[in-house]
Z-matrix of the N, CA and C atoms (Angstrom, degrees):
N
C 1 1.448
C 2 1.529 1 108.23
N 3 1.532 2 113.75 1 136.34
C 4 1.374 3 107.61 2 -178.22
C 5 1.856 4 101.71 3 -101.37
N 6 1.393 5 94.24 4 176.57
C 7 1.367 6 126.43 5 166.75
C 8 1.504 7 145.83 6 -71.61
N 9 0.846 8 127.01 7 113.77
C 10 1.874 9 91.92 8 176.88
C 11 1.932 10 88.36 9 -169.25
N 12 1.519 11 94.89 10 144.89
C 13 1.631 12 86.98 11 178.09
C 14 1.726 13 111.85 12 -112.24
N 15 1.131 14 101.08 13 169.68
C 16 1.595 15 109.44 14 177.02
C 17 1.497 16 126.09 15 -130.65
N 18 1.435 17 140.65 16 125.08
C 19 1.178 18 128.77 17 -167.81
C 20 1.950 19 104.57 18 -75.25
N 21 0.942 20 107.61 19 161.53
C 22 1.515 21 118.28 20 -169.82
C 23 0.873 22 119.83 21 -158.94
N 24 1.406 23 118.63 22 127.50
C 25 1.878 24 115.12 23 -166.31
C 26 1.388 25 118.08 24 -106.59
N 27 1.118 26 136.95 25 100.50
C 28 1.371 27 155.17 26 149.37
C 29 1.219 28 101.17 27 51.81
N 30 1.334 29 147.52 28 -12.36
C 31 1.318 30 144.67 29 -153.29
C 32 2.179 31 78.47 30 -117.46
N 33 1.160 32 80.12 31 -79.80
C 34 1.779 33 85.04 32 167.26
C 35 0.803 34 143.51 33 -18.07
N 36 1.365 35 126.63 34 -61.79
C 37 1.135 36 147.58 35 126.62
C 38 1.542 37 125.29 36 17.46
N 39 1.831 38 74.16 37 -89.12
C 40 1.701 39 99.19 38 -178.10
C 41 1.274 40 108.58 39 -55.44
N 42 1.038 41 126.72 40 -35.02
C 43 2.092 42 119.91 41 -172.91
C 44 1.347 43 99.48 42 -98.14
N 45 0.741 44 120.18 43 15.02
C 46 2.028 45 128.41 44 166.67
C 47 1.613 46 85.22 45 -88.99
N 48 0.982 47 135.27 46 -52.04
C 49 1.589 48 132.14 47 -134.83
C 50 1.279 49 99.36 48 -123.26
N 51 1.737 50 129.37 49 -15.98
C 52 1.410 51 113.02 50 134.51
C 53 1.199 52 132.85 51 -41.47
N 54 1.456 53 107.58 52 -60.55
C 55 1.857 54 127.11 53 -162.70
C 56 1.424 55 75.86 54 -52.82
N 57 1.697 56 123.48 55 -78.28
C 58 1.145 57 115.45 56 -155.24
C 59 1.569 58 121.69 57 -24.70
N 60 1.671 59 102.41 58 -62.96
C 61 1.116 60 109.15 59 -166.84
C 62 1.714 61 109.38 60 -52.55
N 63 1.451 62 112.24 61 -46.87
C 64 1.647 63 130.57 62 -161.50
C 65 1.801 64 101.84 63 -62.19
N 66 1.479 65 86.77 64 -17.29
C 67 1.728 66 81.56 65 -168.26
C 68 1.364 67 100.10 66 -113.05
N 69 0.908 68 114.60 67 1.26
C 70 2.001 69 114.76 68 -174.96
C 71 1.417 70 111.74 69 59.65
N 72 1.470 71 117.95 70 48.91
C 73 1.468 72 111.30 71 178.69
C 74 2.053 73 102.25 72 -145.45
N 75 1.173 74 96.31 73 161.75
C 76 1.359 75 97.16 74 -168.93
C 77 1.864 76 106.09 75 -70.50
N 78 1.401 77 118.01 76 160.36
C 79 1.605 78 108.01 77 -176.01
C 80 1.723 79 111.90 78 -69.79
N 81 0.856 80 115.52 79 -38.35
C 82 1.844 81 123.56 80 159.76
C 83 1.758 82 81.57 81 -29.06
N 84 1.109 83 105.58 82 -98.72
C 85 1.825 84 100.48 83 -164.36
C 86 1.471 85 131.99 84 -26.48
N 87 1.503 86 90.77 85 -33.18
C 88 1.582 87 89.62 86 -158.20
C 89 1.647 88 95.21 87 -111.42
N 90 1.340 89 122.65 88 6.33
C 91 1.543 90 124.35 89 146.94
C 92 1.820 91 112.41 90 -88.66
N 93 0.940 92 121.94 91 2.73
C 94 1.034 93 131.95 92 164.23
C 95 1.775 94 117.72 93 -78.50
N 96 1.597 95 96.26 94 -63.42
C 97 1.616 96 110.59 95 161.16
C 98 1.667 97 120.84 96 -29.12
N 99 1.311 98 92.00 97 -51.46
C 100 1.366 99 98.81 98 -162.62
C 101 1.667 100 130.25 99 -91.07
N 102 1.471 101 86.36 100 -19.16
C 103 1.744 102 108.03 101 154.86
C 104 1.531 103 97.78 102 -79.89
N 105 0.994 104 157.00 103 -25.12
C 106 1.315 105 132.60 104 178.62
C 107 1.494 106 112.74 105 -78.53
N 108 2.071 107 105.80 106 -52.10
C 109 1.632 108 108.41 107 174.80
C 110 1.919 109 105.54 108 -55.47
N 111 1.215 110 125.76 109 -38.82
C 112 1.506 111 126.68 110 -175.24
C 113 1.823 112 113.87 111 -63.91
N 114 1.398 113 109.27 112 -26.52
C 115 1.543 114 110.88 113 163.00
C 116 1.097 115 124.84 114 -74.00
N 117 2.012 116 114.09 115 -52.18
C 118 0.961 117 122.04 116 148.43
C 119 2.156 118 142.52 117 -4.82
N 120 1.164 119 85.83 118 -56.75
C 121 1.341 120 115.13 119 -178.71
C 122 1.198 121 102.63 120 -92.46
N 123 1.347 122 146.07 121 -31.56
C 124 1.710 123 145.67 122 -154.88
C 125 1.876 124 77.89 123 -101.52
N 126 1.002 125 119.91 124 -30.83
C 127 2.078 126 114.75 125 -166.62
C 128 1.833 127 99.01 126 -82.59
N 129 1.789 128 97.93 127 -32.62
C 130 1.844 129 84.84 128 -169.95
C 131 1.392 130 89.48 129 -101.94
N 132 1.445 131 153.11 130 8.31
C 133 1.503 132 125.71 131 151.91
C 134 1.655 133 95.84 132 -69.05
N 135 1.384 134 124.20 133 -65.57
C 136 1.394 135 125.07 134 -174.52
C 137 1.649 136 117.01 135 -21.02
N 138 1.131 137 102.59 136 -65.84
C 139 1.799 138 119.65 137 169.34
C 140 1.991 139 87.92 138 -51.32
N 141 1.263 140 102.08 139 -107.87
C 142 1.592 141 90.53 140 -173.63
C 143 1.512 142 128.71 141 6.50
N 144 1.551 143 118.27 142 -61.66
C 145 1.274 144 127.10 143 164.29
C 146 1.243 145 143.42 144 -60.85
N 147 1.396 146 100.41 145 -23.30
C 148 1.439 147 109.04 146 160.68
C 149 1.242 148 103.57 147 129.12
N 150 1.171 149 137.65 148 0.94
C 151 1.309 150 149.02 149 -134.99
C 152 1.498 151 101.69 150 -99.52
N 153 1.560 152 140.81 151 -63.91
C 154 1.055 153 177.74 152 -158.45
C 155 1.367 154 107.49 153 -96.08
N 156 1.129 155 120.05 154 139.63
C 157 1.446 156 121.84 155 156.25
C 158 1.799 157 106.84 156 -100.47
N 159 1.614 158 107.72 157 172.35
C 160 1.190 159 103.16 158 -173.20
C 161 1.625 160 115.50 159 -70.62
N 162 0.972 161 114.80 160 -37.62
C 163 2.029 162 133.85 161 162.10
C 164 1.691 163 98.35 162 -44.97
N 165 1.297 164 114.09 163 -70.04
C 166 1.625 165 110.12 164 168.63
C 167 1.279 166 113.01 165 -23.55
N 168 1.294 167 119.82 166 -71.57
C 169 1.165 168 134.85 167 -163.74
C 170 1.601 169 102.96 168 -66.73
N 171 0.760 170 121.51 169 -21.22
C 172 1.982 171 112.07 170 -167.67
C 173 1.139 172 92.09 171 -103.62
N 174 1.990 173 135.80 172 -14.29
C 175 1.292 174 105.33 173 161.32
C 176 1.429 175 125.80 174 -85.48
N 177 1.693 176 109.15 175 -7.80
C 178 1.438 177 121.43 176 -174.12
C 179 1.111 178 104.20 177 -51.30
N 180 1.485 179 104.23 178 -62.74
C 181 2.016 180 132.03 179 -169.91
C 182 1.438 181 112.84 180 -61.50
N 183 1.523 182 112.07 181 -28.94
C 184 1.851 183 127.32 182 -175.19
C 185 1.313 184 93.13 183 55.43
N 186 1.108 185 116.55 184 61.07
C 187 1.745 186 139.95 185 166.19
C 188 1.454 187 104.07 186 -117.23
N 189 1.246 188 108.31 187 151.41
C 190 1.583 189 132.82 188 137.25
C 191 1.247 190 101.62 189 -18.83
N 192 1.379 191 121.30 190 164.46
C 193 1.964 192 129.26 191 142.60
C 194 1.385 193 86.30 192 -97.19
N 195 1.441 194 152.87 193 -14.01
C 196 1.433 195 111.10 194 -162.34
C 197 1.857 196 85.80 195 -96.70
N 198 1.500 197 122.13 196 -26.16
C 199 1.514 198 119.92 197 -165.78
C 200 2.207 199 93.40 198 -73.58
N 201 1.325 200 89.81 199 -36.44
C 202 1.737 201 90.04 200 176.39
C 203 1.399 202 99.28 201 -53.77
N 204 1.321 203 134.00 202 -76.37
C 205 1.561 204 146.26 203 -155.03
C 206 1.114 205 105.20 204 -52.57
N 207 1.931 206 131.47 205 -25.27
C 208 0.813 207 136.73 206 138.57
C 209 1.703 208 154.09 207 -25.89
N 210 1.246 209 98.80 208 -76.45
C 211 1.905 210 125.72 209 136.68
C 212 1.383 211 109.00 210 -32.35
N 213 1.028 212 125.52 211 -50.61
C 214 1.468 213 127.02 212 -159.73
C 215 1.846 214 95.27 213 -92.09
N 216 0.924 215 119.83 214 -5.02
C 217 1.471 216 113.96 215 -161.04
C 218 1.745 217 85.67 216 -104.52
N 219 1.438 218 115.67 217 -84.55
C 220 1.550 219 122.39 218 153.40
C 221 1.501 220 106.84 219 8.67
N 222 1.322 221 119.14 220 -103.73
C 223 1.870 222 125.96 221 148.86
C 224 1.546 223 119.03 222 2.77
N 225 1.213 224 122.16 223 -51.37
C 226 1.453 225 119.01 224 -172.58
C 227 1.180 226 112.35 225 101.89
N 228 1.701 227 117.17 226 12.09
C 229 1.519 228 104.55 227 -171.73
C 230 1.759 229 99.01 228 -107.09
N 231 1.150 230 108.62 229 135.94
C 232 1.534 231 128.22 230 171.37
C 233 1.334 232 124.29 231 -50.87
N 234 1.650 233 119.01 232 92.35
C 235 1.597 234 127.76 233 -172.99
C 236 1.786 235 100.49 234 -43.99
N 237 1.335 236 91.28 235 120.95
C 238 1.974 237 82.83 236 164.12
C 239 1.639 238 130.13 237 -63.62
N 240 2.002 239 93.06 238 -8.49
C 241 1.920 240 87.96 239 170.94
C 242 1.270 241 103.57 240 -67.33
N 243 1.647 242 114.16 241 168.26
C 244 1.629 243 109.27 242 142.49
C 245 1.567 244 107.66 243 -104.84
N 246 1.307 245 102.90 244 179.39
C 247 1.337 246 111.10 245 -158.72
C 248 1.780 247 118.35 246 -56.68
N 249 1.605 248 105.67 247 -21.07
C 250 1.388 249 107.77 248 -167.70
C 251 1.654 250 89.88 249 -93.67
N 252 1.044 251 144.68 250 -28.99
C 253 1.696 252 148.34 251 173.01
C 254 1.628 253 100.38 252 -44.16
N 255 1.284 254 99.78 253 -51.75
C 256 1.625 255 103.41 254 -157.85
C 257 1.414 256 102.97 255 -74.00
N 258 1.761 257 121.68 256 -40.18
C 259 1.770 258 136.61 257 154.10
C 260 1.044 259 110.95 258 -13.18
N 261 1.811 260 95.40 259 -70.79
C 262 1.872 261 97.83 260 -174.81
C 263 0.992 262 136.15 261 -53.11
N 264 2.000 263 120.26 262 -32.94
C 265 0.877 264 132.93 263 -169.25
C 266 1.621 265 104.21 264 -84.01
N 267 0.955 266 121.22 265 -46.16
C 268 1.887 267 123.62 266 -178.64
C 269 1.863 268 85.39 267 -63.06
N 270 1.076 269 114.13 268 -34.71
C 271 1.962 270 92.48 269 -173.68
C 272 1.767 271 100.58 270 -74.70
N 273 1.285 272 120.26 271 -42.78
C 274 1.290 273 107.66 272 -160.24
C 275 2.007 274 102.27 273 -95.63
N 276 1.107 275 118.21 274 11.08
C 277 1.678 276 137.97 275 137.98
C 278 1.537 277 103.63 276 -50.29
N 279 1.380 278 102.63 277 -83.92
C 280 1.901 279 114.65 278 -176.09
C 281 1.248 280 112.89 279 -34.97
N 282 1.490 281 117.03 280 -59.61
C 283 1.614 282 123.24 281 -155.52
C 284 1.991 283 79.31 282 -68.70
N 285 0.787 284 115.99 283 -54.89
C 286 2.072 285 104.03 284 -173.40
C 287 1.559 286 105.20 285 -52.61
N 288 1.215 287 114.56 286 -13.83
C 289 1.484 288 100.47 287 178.40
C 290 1.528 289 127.12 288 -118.58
């Protein structure tokens, strides 16, 4: 794991060293957390906007599309399958297995 520092202003800081505290983990960790949830979120507005396709997006996350379509469902955001797309695909899943 590498290194690298960042300046941070007192506001910053301080909710670095909440989470820490709130979560029982050192701030290394939980600036870690939060660069992942903060990409996270910067990949599903992108998708939202139009930006992304849903494949885009499941390699951003290094997810599934069905655990993505998921996330995105959770969220409130509207899967671009419709319901008989997503059918086909869980049937032609089965018949391979």
């Amino acid at each position: 794991m590498k290194t690298t520092s960042f300046r941070l202003d007192n506001r910053e800081l301080e909710r670095i060293e909440k989470l820490a505290r709130e979560e029982g983990e050192d701030k290394s960790q939980s600036v870690r957390e939060l660069l992942d949830y903060g990409w996270e979120y910067m990949m599903i507005r992108r998708y939202k906007d139009g930006k992304l396709s849903l494949s885009r997006l499941s390699q951003e996350l290094e997810e599934p599309i069905s655990e993505v379509i998921d996330l995105l469902a959770d969220l409130g955001i509207q899967s671009p399958l419709e319901k008989d797309e997503v059918m086909e695909g869980y049937e032609a899943l089965r018949q391979e297995y």
